[in-house]
C-alpha positions in Angstrom: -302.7 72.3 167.9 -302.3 75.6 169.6 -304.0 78.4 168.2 -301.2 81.1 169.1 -298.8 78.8 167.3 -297.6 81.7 164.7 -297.6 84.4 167.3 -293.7 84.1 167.5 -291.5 83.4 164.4 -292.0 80.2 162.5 -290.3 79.1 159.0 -292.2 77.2 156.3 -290.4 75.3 153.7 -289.8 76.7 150.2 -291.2 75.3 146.8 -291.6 72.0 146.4 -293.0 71.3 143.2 -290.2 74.0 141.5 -287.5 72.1 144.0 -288.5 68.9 142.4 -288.1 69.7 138.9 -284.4 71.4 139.5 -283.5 68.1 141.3 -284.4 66.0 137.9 -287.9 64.8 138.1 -289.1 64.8 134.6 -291.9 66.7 133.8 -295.1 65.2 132.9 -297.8 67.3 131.5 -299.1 69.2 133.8 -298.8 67.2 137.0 -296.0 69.1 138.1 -295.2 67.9 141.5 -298.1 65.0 141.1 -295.4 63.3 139.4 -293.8 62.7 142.5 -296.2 60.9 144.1 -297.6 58.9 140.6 -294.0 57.9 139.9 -292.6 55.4 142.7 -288.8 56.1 141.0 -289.7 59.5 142.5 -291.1 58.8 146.2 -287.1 59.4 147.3 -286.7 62.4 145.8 -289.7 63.9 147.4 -288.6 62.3 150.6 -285.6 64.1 150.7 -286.9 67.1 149.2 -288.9 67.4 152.8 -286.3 66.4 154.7 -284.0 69.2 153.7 -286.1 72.2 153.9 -286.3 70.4 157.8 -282.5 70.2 157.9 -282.6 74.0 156.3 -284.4 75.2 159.6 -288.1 74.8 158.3 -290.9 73.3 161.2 -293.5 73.5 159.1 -293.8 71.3 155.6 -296.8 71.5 153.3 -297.3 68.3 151.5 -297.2 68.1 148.0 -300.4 68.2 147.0 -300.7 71.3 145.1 -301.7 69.3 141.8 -303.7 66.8 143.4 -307.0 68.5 142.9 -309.1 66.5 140.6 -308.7 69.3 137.9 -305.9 68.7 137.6 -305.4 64.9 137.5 -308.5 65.2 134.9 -307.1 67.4 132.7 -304.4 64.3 132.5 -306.2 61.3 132.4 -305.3 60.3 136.0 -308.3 61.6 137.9 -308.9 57.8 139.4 -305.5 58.5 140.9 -307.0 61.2 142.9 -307.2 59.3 146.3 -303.8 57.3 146.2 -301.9 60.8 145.5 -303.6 62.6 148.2 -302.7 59.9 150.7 -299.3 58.9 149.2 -298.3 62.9 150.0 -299.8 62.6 153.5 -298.1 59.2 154.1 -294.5 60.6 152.7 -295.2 63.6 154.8 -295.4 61.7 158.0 -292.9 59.5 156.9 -290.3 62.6 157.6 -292.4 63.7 160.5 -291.5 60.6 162.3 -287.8 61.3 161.7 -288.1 65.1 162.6 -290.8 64.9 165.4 -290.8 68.6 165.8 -292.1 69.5 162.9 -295.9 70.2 161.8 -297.6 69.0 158.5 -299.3 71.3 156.7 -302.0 70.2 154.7 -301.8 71.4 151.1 -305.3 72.8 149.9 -304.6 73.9 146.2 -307.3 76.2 144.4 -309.8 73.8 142.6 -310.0 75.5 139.6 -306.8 77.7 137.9 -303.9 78.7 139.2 -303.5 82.7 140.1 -307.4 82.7 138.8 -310.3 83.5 140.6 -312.7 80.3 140.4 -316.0 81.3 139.7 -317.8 78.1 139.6 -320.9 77.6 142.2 -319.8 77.4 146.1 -320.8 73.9 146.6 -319.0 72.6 143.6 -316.1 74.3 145.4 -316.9 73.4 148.3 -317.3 69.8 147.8 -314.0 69.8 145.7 -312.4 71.1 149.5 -314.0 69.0 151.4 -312.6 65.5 149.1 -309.1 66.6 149.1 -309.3 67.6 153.0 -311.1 64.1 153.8 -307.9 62.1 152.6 -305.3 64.7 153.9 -307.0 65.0 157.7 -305.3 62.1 159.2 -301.6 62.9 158.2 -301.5 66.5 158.6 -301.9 69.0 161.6 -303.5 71.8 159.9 -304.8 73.1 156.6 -303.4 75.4 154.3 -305.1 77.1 152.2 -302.5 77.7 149.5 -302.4 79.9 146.7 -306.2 81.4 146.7 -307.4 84.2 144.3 -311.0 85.1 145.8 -312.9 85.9 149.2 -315.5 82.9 148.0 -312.8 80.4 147.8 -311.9 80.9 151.1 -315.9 80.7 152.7 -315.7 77.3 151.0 -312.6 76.2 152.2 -314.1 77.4 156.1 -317.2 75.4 155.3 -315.2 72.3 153.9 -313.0 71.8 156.7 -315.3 72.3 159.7 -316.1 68.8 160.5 -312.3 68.1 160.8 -312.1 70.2 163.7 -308.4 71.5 162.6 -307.0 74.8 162.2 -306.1 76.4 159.2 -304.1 79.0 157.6 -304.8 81.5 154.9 -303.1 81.8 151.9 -304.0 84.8 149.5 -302.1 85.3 145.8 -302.2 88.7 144.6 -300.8 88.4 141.4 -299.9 92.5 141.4 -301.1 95.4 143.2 -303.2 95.5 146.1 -305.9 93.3 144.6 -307.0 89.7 144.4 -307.5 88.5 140.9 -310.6 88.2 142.4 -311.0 91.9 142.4 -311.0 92.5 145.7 -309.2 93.9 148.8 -307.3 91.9 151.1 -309.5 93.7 154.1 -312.8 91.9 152.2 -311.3 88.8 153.8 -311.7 90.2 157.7 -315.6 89.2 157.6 -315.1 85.8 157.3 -312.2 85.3 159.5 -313.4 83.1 162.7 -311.4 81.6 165.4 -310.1 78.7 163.6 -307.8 80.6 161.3 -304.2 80.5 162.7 -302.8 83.5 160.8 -303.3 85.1 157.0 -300.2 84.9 154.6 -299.6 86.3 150.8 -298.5 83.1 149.6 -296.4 82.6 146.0 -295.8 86.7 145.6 -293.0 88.7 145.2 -291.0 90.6 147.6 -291.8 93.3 146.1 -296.0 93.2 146.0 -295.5 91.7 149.6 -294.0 95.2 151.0 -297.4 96.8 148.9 -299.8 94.7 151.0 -298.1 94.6 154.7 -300.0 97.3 155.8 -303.3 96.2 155.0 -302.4 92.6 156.4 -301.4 94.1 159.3 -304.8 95.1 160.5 -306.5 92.0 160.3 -304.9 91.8 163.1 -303.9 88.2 163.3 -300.3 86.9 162.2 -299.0 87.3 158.9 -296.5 86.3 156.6 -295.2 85.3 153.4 -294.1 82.6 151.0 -292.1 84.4 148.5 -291.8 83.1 145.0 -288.9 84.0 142.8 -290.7 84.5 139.1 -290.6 87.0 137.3 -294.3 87.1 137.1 -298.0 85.4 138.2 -299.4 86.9 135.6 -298.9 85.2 132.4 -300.4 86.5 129.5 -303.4 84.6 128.3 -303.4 82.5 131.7 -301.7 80.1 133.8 -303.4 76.8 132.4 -302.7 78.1 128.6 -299.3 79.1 129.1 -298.5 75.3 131.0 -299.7 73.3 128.3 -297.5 75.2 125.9 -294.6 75.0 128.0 -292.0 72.4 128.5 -293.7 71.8 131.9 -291.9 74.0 134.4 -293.8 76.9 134.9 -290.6 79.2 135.0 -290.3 78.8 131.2 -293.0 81.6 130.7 -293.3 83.2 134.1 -289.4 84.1 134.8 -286.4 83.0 137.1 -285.4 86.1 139.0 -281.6 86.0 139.2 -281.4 88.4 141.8 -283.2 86.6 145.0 -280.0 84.7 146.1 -280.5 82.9 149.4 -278.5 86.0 151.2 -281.1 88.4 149.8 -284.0 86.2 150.6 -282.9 86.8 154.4 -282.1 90.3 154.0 -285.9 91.0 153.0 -287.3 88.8 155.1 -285.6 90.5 157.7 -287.5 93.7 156.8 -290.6 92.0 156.9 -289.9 90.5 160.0 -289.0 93.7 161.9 -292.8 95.3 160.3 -294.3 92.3 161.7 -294.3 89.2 160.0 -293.9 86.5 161.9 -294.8 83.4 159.2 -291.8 83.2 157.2 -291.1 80.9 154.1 -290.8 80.1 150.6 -292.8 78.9 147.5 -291.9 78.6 144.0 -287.9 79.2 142.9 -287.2 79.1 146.7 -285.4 75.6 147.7 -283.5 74.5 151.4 -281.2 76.8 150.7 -283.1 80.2 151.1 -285.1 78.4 154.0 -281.6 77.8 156.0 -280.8 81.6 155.7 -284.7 82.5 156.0 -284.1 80.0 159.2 -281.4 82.2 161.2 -284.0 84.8 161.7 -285.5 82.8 164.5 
């Protein structure tokens, strides 16, 4: 893959997992978009789900691994599942590649732990986590992503878990508000471990609005940067993510928000704004379906 790839203007797909459930796949616990892939009835849907953030003007789709991590499936009595997900996303994801040849496949890397949480379990427990998710994912995708991560440690290990794949990878960081990780630190923490394999650094499932607050200091890290722009209220539930989840009717936007106001017109408008500071990695996450992407799209 070439490394200058996001040196010009790309567009990402939205949210997948959030695009799944407003299309009529049924929650179940807390698989979220796992259910996708564990439920054959719902292979289609996901199918097409890719296929029309493509249509929208997206080159680049993440597979839908975000709650594939072993966590995850363990926490609903499906961890033996853990390989067949993995590579049932990577096979449905090249299923659409083959149909849109353009296009790259992202491989999803989800945080092992918590979502929008630091996780502050020992680096090769981490690490090895990475490195069994990234194992089944290498052969379908052409680069990692490292999506939704809350802590300078979580991205060493995703570094040291990916090195023997010899593949690229881009940075995700999640501040849930301000100009901190919910790690505690600074997004310029992140520049001494940055080596030639990363392909750009992106806030990834944040607001417009604590975007604009960090530009500057993504900015001079001096690679490309971007944004996948959620449309909750919030990240930061009170009394966590996981809590919150199990108490919800599984759709995370039952206690973190639906903004009302980020219509697909006003999606392009901002990332308009963003584009003219800079930004040249452009999608969506959570709330954010084909949509957004097709205005997002006209800004190539």
């Amino acid at each position: 893959m070439d490394l200058n790839y996001f040196q010009k203007t790309r567009i990402l797909d939205g949210g997948t997992g959030q695009e799944l459930l407003a299309r009529g796949m049924k929650p179940n616990g807390t698989l979220w978009s796992a259910n996708a892939l564990l439920n054959n009835d719902y292979h289609n849907l996901l199918i097409n789900t890719h296929r029309d953030f493509v249509k929208a003007g997206a080159e680049i789709i993440v597979t839908a691994t975000f709650t594939t991590r072993k966590n995850r499936l363990r926490d609903n009595n499906v961890e033996d599942k853990f390989e067949y997900l993995n590579k049932k996303a990577g096979e449905i994801a090249v299923k659409v590649k083959k149909e849109f040849p353009g296009i790259l496949i992202a491989g999803g890397l989800p945080p092992q732990n918590n979502t929008y949480e630091a996780d502050n379990r020992a680096k090769n427990e981490i690490t090895n986590d990475f490195k069994e998710q990234a194992k089944i994912l290498n052969p379908f995708v052409d680069f990692f992503y490292f999506d939704v991560w809350s802590s300078i440690k979580e991205f060493e290990c995703g570094i040291e878990a990916i090195k023997d794949f010899k593949k690229p990878c881009l940075f995700g960081i999640h501040i849930s508000e301000g100009t901190n990780l919910p790690s505690g630190e600074k997004i310029s923490d992140i520049k001494n471990i940055i080596d030639n394999n990363v392909l750009g650094v992106m806030l990834s499932c944040v607001s417009p609005e604590n975007f604009e607050k960090n530009i500057h200091e993504l900015k001079k890290l001096n690679l490309p940067f971007g944004f996948k722009l959620n449309g909750f209220v919030t990240t930061k539930a009170k009394g966590g993510y996981k809590a919150n989840y199990i108490k919800s009717n599984g759709n995370p936007n039952e206690f973190l928000g639906q903004r009302k106001d980020l219509n697909p017109q006003k999606i392009c408008e901002i990332s308009k704004k963003f584009k003219d500071a800079g930004a040249t990695i452009i999608g969506g996450c959570c709330e954010t379906g084909p949509s957004h992407i097709k205005e997002m799209a006209k800004l190539k």
